[in-house]
C-alpha positions as CSV (number, residue, x, y, z in Angstrom):
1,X,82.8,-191.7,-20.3
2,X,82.1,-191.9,-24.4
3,X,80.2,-189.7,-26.6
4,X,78.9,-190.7,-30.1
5,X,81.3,-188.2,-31.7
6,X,84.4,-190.2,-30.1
7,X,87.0,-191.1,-32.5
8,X,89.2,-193.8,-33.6
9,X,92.0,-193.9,-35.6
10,X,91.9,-196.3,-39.3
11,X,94.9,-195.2,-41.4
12,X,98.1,-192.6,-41.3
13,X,100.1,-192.2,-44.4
14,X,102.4,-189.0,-44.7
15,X,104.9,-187.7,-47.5
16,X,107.9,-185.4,-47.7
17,X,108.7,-182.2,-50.1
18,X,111.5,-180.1,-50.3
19,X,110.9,-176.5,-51.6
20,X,113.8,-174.0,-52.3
21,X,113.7,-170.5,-50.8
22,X,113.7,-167.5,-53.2
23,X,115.7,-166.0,-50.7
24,X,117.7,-167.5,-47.6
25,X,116.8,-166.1,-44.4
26,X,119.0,-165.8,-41.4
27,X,117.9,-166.0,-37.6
28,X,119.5,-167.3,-34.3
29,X,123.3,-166.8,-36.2
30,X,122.3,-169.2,-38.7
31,X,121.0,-169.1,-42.4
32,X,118.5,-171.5,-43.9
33,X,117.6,-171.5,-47.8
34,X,115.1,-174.4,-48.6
35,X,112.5,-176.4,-46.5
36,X,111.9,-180.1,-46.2
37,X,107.9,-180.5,-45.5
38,X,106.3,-183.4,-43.6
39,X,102.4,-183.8,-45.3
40,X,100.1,-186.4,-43.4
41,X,96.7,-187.7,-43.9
42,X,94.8,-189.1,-40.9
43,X,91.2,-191.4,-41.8
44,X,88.8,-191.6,-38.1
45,X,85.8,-193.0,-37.7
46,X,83.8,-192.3,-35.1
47,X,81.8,-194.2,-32.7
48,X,78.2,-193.3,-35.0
49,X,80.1,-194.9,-38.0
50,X,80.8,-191.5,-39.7
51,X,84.9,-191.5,-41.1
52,X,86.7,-188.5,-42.3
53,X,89.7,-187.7,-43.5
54,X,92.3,-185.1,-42.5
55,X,95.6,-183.6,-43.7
56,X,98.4,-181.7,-41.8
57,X,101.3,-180.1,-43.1
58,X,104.6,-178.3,-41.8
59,X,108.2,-177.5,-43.0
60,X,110.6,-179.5,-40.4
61,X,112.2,-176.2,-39.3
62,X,115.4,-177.9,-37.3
63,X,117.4,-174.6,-37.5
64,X,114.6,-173.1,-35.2
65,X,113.3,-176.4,-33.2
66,X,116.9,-177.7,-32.4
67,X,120.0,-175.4,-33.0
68,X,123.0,-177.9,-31.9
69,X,126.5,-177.3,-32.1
70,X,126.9,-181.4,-31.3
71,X,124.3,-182.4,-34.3
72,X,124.8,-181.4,-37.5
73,X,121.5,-179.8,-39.8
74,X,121.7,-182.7,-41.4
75,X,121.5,-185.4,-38.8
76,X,119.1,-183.6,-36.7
77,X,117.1,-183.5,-39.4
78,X,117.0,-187.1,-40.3
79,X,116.0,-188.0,-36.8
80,X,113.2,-185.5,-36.9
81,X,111.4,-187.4,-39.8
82,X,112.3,-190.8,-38.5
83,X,110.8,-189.3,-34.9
84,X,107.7,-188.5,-37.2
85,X,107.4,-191.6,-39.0
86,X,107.5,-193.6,-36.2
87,X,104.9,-191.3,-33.9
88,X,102.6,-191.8,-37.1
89,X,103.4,-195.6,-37.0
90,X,102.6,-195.2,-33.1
91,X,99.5,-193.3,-34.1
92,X,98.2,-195.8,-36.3
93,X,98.3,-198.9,-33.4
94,X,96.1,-197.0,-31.3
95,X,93.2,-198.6,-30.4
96,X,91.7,-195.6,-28.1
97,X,88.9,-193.8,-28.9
98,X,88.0,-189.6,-28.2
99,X,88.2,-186.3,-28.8
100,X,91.2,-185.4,-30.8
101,X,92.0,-182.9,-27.4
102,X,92.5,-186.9,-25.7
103,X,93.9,-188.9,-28.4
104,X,97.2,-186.7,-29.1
105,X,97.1,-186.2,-25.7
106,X,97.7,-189.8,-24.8
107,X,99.4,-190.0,-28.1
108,X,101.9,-187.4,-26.8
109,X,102.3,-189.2,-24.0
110,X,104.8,-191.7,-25.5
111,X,107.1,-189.1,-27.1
112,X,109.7,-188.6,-24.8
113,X,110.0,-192.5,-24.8
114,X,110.1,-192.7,-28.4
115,X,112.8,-189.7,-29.0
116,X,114.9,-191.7,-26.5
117,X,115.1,-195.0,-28.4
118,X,116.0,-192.8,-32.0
119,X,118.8,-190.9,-30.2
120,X,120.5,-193.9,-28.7
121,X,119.7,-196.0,-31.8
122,X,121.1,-193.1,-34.0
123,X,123.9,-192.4,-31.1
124,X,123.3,-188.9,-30.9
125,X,125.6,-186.8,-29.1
126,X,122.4,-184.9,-27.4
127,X,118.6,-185.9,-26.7
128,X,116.1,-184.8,-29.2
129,X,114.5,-181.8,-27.6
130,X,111.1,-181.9,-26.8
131,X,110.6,-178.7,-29.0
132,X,111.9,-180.4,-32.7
133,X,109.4,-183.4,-31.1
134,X,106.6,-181.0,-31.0
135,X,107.4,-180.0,-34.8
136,X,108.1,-183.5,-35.8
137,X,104.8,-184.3,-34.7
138,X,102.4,-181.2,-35.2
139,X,101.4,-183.0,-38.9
140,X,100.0,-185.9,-37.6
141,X,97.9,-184.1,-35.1
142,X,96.7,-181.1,-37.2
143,X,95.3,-184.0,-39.2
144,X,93.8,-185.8,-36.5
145,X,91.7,-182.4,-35.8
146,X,91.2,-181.6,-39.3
147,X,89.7,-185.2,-40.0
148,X,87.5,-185.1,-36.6
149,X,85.7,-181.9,-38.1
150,X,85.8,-183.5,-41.6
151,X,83.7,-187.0,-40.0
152,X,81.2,-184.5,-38.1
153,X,80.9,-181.9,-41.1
154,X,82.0,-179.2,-38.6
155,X,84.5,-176.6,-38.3
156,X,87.2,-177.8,-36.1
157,X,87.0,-175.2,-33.8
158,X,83.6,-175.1,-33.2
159,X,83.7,-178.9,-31.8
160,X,85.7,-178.1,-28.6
161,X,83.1,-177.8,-26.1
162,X,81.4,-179.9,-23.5
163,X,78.9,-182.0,-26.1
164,X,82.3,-182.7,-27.8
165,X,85.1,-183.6,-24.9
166,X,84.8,-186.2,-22.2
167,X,87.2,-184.2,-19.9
168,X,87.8,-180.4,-19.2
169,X,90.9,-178.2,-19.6
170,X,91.7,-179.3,-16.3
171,X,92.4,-182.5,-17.3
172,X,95.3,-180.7,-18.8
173,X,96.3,-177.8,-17.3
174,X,95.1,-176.8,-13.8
175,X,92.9,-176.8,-11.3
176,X,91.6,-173.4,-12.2
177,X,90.0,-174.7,-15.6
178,X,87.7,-176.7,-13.6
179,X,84.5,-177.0,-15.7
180,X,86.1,-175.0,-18.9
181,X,86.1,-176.2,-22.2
182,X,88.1,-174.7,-25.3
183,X,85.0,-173.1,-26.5
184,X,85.5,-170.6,-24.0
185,X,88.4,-169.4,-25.4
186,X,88.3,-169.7,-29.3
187,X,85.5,-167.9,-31.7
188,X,82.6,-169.5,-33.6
189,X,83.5,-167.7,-36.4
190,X,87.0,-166.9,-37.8
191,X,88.2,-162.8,-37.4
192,X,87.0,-161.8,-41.1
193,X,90.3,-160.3,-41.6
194,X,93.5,-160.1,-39.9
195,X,96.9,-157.7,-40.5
196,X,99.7,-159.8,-41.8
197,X,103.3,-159.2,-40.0
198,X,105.7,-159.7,-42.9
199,X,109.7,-160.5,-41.9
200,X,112.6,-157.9,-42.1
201,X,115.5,-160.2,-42.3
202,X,118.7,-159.5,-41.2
203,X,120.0,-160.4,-45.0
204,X,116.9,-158.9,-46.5
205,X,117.7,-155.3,-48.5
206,X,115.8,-152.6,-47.2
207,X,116.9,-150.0,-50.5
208,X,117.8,-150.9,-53.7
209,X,121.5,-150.1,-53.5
210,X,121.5,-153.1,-51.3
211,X,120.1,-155.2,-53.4
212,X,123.5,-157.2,-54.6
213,X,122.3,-159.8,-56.9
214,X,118.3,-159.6,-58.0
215,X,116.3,-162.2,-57.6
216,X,114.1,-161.2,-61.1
217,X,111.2,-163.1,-60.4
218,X,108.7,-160.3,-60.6
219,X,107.8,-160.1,-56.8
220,X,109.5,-157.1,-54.5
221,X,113.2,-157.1,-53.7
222,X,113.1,-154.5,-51.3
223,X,111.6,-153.3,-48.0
224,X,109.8,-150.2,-49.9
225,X,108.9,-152.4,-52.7
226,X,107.1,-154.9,-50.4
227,X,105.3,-152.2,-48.3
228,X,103.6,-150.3,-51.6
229,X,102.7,-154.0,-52.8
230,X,101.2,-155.3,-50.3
231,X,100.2,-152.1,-48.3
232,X,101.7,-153.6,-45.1
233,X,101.2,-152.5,-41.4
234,X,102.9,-154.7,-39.5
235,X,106.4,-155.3,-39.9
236,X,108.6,-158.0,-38.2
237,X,112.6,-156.8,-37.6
238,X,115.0,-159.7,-37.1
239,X,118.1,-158.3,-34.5
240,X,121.2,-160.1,-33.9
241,X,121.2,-160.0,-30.1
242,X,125.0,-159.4,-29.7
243,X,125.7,-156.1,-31.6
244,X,123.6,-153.8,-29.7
245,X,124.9,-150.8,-32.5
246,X,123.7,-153.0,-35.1
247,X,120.4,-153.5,-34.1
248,X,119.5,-149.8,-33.4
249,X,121.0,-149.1,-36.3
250,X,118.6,-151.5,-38.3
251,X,115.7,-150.5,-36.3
252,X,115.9,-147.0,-37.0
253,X,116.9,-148.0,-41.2
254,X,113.2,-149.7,-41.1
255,X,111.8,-146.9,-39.4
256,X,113.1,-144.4,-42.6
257,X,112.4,-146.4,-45.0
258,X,108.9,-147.3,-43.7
259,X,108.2,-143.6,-43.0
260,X,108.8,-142.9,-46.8
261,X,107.0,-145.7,-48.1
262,X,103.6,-145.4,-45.8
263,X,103.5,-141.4,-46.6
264,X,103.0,-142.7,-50.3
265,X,100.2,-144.2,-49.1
266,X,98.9,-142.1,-46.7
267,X,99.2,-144.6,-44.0
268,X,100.5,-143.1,-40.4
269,X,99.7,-146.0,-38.3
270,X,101.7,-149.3,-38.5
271,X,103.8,-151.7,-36.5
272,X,106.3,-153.3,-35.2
273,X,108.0,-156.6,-34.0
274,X,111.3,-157.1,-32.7
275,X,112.7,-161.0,-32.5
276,X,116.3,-160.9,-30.7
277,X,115.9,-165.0,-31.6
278,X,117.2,-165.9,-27.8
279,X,120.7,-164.2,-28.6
280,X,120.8,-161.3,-25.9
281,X,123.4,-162.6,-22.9
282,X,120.9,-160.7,-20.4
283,X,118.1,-158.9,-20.0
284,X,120.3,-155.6,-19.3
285,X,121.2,-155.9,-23.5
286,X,117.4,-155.3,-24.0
287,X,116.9,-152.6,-21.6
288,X,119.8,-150.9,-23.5
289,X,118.8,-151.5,-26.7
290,X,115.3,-149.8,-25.8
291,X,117.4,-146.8,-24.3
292,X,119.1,-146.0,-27.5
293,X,116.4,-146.6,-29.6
294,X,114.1,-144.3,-27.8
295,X,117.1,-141.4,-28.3
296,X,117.8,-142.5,-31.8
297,X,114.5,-143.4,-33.0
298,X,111.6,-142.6,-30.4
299,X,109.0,-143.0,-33.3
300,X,110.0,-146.4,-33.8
301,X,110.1,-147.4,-30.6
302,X,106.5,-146.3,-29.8
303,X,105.4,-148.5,-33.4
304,X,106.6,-151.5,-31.3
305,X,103.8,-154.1,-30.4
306,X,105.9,-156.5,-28.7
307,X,109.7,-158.2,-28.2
308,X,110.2,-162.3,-29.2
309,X,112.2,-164.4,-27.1
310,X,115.7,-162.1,-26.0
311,X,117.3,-164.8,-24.2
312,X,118.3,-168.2,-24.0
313,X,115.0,-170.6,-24.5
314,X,116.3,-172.6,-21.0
315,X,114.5,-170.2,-18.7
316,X,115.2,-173.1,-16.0
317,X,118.8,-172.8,-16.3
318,X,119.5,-169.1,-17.1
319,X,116.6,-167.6,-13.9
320,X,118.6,-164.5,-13.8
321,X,117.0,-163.3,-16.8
322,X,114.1,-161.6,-15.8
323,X,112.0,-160.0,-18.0
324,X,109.7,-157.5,-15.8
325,X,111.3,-154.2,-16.6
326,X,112.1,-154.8,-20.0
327,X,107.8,-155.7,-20.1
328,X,107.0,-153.3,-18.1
329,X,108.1,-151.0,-21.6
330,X,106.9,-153.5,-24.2
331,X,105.4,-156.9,-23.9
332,X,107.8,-159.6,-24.4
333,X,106.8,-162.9,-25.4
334,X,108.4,-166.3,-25.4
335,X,108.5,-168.5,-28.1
336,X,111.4,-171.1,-27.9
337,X,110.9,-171.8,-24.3
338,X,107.2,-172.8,-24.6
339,X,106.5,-176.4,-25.2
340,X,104.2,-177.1,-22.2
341,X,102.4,-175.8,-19.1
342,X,105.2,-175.9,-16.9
343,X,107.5,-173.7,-19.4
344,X,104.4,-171.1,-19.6
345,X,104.2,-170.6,-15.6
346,X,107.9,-169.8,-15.1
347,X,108.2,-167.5,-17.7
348,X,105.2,-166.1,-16.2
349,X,107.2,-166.0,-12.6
350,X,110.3,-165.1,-15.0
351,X,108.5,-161.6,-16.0
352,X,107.5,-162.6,-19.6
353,X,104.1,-161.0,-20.3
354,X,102.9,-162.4,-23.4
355,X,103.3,-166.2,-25.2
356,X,103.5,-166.9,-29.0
357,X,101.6,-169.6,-30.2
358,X,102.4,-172.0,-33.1
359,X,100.8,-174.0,-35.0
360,X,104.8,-175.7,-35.4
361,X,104.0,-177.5,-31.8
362,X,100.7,-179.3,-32.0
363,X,97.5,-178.1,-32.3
364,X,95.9,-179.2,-29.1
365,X,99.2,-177.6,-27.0
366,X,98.5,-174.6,-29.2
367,X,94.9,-174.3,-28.1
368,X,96.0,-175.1,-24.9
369,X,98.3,-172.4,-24.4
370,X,96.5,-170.1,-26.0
371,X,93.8,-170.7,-23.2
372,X,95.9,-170.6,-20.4
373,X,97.7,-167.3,-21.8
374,X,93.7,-165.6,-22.1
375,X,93.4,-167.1,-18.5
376,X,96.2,-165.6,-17.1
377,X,95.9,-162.2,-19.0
378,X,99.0,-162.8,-21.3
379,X,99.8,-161.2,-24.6
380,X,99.1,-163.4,-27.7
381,X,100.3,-164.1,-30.7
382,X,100.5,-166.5,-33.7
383,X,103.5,-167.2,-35.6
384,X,105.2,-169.5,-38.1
385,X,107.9,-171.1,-38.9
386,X,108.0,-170.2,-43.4
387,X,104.8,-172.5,-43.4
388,X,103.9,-172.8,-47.0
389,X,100.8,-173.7,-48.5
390,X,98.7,-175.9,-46.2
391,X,100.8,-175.5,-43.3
392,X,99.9,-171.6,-43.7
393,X,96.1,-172.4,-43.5
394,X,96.6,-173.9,-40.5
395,X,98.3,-171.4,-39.1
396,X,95.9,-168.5,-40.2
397,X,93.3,-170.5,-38.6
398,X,94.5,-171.0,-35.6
399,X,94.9,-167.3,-35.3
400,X,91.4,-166.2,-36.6
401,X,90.3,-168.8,-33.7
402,X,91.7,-166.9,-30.8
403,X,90.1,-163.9,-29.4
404,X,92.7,-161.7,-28.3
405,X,95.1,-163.2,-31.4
406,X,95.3,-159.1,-33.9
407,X,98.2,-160.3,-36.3
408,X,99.8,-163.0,-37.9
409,X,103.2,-163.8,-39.1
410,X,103.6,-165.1,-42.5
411,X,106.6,-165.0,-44.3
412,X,106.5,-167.8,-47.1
413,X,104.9,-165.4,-50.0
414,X,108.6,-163.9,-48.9
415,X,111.2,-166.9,-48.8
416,X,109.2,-170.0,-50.6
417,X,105.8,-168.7,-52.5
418,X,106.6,-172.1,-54.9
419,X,104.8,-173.8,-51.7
420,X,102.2,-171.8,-52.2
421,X,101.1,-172.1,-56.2
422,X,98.6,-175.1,-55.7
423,X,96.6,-173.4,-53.4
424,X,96.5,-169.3,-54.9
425,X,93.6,-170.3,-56.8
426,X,91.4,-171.9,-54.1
427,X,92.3,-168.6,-51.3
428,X,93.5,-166.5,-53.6
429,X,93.1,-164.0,-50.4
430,X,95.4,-165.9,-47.9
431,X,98.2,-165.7,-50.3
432,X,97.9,-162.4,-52.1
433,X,97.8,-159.2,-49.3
434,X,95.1,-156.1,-49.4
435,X,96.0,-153.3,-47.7
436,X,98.4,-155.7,-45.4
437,X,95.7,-158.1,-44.8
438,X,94.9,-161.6,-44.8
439,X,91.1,-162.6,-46.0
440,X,90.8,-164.9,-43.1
441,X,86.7,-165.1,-43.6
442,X,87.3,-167.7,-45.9
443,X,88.7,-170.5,-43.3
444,X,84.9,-171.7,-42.6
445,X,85.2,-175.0,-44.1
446,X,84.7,-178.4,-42.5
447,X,88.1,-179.3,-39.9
448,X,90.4,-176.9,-39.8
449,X,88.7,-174.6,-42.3
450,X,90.6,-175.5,-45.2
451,X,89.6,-178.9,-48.2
């Protein structure tokens, strides 16, 4: 089967930047202060003769993607952008036509091949894991969709459906998605606005008398500060996972100082996130921590929209973690754990009720998942990994896209706005919050919705 629109790949280049947080932020026991990010450009041509090209973007977040205690930062992050080189080397001898859905598809095909060869050839003391592949990667394959919409003069996401792909979802997921398409399960148009969730960190001063040494840049150094700038609603609490005292502790500290800044403002209705970043030894440390923090703070508790990832991302190897009563309170999402299918279905048998999406692993497996999680009834969400810049665009896209997406994370403006400055002008509204919110009606352009 072939369809006019099919597409071929003419030319990958790519690039690298380094931007310097404002701040470091610390998550998973570890703290990260700059970002090194992977740009690529993609040029397809389609079967009609029409060519476009794309561009993709994402910071190489190895702290998140592959936290080792065998590789060092540094080394895991060298084989990361070798791993991307070479996949866009890969990418560029492909002589297959189709949808972008089917080209990174079979492109993605190769990839555990290919991280095998640059671990032995680096002699790394562990494989690289299939989620720091995903990151590695997602550039060249945000670019491949971006340039498919760019050739057809259409909106990415409004080129998914049947008079587009040569193959349904079933192709690549299950037998229930028999005769489906991804236009069931993304918008026409983008959600003209969406609530922003901005990032508590566990470093990040909530008053000023913890604010040691100022930044002085102009922009907000504390929690209050950020909340009467930006008018936020939806607020994103990093925990530590192993000091259960600690982390009611900060919960209910947001919860005081979020109750004085909203009543300037006449807000009463906001939220909450809570990402334990895979640190909780069990499932019993959650349902403990939600125990106390009903006594100690029942307010906050009820503000809570959903828990990120408690335990260990190998839900394989830890199946005693079980996640039913702690959802049964809250929804509680994975993150770490889902790079495929298979990972979405146990933590589905595992008790998890909800899945967050990012942009971080690929766009097709994002659109993917995010279908299979609206199939199955799953909480969603979209979040980043400090995506700067382009990389944000994407990643507000890809949540304006999804029906039952109502929030995004986005904490660069936070940690690296200097990845931001080139593109204020153009979406002055994606970058610069109203009343907490994103101005998402603007990502309408040709590919992914961004030039």
């Amino acid at each position: 089967m072939s369809k006019t629109t099919d597409v071929r790949i003419l030319e990958v280049s790519g690039s690298k930047q380094r931007v310097a947080y404002r701040t470091p932020i610390k998550f998973g026991g570890r703290v990260v202060d700059e970002a090194t990010i992977v740009n690529m450009s993609v040029t397809v041509e389609t079967r009609d003769g029409r060519t476009g090209k794309g561009r993709g973007s994402m910071p190489m977040g190895v702290t998140w993607a592959w936290p080792s205690d065998a590789v060092t930062g540094e080394d895991a992050l060298d084989a990361i952008l070798v791993f991307g080189q070479q996949a866009a080397m890969h990418a560029t001898g492909y002589d297959g036509w189709g949808h972008p859905l089917e080209v990174s598809h079979e492109l993605s095909a190769e990839y555990a091949d290919l991280a095998q060869r640059i671990g032995d050839g680096k002699e790394l003391a562990e494989p690289i894991p299939r989620l720091a592949q995903l990151v590695a990667s997602s550039p060249l394959h945000a670019a491949l969709h971006d340039a498919y919409g760019k050739a057809l003069g259409a909106n990415s996401y409004n080129v998914l459906g049947e008079e587009f792909c040569n193959r349904d979802l079933s192709a690549y997921l299950t037998a229930e998605f028999q005769g489906e398409y991804l236009d069931r399960y993304t918008l026409r148009e983008p959600k003209p606005r969406l609530p922003l969730y901005h990032l508590v960190g566990a470093l990040d001063p909530l008053t000023d008398a913890e604010v040691a040494s100022p930044v002085g840049d102009g922009l907000p150094e504390t929690l209050g500060q950020w909340i009467a700038q930006d008018g936020l609603t939806h607020l994103k609490i990093k925990l530590n996972g192993d000091d259960l005292s600690w982390d009611v502790a900060r919960v209910a500290a947001v919860e005081r100082i979020a109750v004085e800044a909203q009543a300037k403002r006449n807000c009463t209705a906001w939220n909450y996130s809570l990402d334990f970043n895979e640190r909780c030894a069990s499932v019993d440390y959650v349902l403990d921590f939600l125990a106390q923090l009903r006594e100690q703070a029942p307010k906050a508790l009820d503000r809570v929209q959903y828990i990120e990832q408690p335990t260990h991302r190998d839900l394989a190897a830890h199946p005693e973690n079980k996640m039913h009563k702690a959802a049964a309170i809250k929804a509680v999402v994975i993150d770490e754990s889902l790079v495929d299918l298979d990972s979405l279905l146990l933590a589905r048998e595992l008790g998890y009720s909800g899945v967050a999406l990012k942009a971080c692993k690929g766009h097709s497996d994002a659109l993917l998942m995010g279908a299979a999680a609206q199939k199955y009834g799953m909480f969603l969400c979209v979040q980043d990994l400090t995506c700067p810049g382009l990389s944000f665009l994407h990643s507000a896209s890809l949540a304006a896209r999804i029906p039952t997406v109502a929030a995004i994370e986005g904490n660069a403006r936070q940690y690296c706005p200097a990845g931001n400055v080139e593109w204020l002008d153009k979406y002055p509204g994606m970058f610069q919050l109203t009343d907490g919110m994103l101005e998402t009606s603007v990502l309408v352009e040709p590919g992914l919705g961004y030039s």
